[in-house]
C-alpha positions as a Markdown table, in Angstrom:
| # | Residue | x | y | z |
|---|---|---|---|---|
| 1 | Unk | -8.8 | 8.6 | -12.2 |
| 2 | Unk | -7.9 | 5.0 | -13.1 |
| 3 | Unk | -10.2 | 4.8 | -16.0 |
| 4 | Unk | -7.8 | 6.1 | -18.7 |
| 5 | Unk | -4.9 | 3.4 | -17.6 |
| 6 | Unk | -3.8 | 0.4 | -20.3 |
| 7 | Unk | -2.6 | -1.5 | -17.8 |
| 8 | Unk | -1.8 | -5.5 | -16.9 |
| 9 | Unk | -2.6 | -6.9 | -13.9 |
| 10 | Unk | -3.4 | -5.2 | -10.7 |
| 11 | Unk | -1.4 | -6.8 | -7.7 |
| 12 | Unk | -1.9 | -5.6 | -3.6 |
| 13 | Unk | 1.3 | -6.0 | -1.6 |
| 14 | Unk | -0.5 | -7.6 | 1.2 |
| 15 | Unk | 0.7 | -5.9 | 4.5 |
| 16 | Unk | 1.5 | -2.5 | 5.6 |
| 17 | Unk | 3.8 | -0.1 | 3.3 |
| 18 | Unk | 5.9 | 2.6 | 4.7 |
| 19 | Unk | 3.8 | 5.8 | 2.2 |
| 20 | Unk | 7.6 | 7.7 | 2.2 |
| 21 | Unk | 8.4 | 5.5 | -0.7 |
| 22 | Unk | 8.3 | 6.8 | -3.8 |
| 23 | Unk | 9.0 | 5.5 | -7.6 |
| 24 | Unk | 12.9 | 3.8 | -6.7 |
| 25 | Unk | 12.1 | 2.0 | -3.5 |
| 26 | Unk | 8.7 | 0.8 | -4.6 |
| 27 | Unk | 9.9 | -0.4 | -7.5 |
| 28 | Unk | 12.5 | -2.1 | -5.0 |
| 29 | Unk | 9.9 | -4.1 | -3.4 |
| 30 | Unk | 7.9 | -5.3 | -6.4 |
| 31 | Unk | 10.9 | -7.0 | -7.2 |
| 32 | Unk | 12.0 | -8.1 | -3.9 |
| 33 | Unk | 8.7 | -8.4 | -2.1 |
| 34 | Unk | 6.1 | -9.1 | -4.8 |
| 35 | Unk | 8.8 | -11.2 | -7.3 |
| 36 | Unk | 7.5 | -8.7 | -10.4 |
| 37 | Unk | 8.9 | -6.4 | -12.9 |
| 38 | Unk | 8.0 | -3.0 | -12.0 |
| 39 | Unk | 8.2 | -2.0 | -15.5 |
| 40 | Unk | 5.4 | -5.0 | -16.4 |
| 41 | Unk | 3.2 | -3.0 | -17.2 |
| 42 | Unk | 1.0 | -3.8 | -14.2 |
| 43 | Unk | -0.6 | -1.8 | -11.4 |
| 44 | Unk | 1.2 | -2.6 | -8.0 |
| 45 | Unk | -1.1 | -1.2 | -4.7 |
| 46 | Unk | 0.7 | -1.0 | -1.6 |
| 47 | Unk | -1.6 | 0.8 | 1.7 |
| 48 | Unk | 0.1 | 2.4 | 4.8 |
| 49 | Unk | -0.3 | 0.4 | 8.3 |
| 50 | Unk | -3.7 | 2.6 | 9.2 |
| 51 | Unk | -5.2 | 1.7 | 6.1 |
| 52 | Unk | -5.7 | 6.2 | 4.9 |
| 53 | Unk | -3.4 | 5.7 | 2.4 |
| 54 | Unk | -2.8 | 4.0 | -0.9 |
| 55 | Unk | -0.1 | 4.7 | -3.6 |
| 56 | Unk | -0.2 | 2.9 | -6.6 |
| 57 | Unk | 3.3 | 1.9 | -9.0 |
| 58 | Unk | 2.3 | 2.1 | -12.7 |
| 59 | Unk | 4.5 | 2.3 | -15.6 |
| 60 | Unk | 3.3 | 3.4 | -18.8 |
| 61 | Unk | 5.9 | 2.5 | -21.4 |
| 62 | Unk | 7.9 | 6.2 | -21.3 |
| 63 | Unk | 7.9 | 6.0 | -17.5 |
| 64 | Unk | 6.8 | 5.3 | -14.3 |
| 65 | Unk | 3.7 | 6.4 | -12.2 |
| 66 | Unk | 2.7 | 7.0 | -8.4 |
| 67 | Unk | -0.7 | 7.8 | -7.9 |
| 68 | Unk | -1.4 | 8.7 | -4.2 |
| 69 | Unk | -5.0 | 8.6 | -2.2 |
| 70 | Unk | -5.1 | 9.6 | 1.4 |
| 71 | Unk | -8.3 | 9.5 | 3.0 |
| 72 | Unk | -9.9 | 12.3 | 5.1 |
| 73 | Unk | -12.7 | 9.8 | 7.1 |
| 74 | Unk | -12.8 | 6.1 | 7.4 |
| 75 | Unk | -10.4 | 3.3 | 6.3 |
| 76 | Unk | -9.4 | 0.9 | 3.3 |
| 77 | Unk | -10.8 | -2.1 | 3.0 |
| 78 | Unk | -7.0 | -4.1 | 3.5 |
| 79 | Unk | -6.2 | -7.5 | 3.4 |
| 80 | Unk | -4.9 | -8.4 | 7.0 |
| 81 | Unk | -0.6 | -9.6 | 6.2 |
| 82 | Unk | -0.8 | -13.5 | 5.5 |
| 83 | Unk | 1.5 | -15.8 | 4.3 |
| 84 | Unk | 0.5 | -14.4 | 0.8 |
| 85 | Unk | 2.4 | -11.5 | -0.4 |
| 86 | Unk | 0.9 | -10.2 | -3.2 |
| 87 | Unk | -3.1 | -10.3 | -4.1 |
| 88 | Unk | -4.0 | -10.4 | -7.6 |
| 89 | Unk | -7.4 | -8.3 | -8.3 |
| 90 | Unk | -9.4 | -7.7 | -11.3 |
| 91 | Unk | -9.7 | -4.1 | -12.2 |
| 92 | Unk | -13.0 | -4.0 | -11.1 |
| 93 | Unk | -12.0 | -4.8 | -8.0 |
| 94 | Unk | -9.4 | -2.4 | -7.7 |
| 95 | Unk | -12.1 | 0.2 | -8.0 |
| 96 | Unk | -14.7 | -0.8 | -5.6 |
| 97 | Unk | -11.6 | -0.8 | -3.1 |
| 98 | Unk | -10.2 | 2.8 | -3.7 |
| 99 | Unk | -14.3 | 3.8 | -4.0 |
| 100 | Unk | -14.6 | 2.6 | -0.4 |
| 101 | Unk | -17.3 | -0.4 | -1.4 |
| 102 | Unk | -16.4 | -3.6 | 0.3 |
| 103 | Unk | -15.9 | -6.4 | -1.9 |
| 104 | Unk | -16.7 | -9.1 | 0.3 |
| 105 | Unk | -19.7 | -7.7 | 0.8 |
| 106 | Unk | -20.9 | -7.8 | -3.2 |
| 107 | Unk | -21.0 | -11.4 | -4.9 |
| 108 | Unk | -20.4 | -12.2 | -8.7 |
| 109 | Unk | -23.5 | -13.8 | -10.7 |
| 110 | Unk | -21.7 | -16.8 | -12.5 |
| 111 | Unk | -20.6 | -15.9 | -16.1 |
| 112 | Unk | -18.4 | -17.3 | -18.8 |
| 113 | Unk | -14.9 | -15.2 | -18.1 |
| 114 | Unk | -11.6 | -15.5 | -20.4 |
| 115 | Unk | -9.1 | -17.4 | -18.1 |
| 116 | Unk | -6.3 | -15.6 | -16.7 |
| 117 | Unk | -3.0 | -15.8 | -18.6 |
């Protein structure tokens, strides 16, 4: 699903999300909540309070996305709410977490990787 995306960043609103939003008032908080342009070019993740469902703000230059997973079994592998409001994940990342493979689980042989700009 995600592999076709040109896309920036991928950001996590740490926290629950109420999944009635839709494009305006998620846009609304990855300005107010996340302090980021929704039209960035980024992917902006937010996950309901059970952890079944993820929707996911993208916009693509001509307009904006919302991609919507809900799970049938099991749970998301979701950052518990912290002082931190937003996560920043490499795309790699991203995909292990909608895939249901815990990332903290997995660790990273060392390798030269460009820094983030």
């Amino acid at each position: 699903m995600l592999s076709g995306l040109v896309m920036g960043r991928v950001f996590l609103a740490a926290g629950a999300t109420d999944m009635r939003k839709s494009f305006n008032s998620l846009s609304g908080l990855v300005r107010a909540q996340l302090g980021a342009n929704p039209l960035s070019g980024d992917l902006f993740v937010f996950c309901s309070r059970n952890h079944t469902r993820l929707k996911i703000l993208y916009f693509d230059s001509s307009g904006l996305w919302v991609f919507a997973k809900r799970l049938e079994r099991g749970t998301f592998a979701w950052p518990k709410p912290s002082k931190e409001t937003r996560i920043e994940l490499r795309y790699e990342e991203l995909l292990l977490l909608v895939n249901g493979i815990e990332a903290s689980d997995l660790r990273e042989r060392k390798r030269w990787r460009r820094a983030a700009s």
